[in-house]
Phi, psi and omega in degrees: 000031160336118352270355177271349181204103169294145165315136185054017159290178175201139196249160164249158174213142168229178208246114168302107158292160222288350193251352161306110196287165182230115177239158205295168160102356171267181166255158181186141187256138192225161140263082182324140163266021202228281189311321213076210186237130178260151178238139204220143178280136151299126158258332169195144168269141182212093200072214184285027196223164184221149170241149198236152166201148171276194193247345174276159151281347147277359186294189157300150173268162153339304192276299175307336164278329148102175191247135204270103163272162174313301184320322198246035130287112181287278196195139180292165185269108167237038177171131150221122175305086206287160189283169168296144153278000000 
């Protein structure tokens, strides 16, 4: 999550309820079926699914990560511990 979270940081996230709105421009720790779990920008919602992107020009793409269900939102990120530089 290059530029926003350095390698060896540590983050907190907590699990929102579902009526809780999720607006793009947040962080959120997920669970991938591919990937594992990962932390993702919300990039758009769409209807009950979601779509994610990183921050880097290495990350994952949009399209490779694929559209998102509620279930596999751990929780959004609300604090990092940022690592030394």
């Amino acid at each position: 999550m290059l530029p926003r979270i350095r390698p060896g940081s540590f983050i907190i996230a907590v699990k929102m309820p579902r009526c809780y709105p999720k607006r793009p421009g947040q962080l959120f720790y997920l669970q991938h079926p591919c990937y594992g779990r990962i932390v993702k920008t919300l990039a758009a919602v769409e209807g009950e699914n979601y779509r994610f992107r990183g921050e880097s020009g290495e990350s994952v793409t949009s399209e490779a990560i694929g559209v998102i269900s509620e279930k596999n939102i751990i929780g959004r990120v609300v604090f990092v511990v940022a690592a030394k530089k």
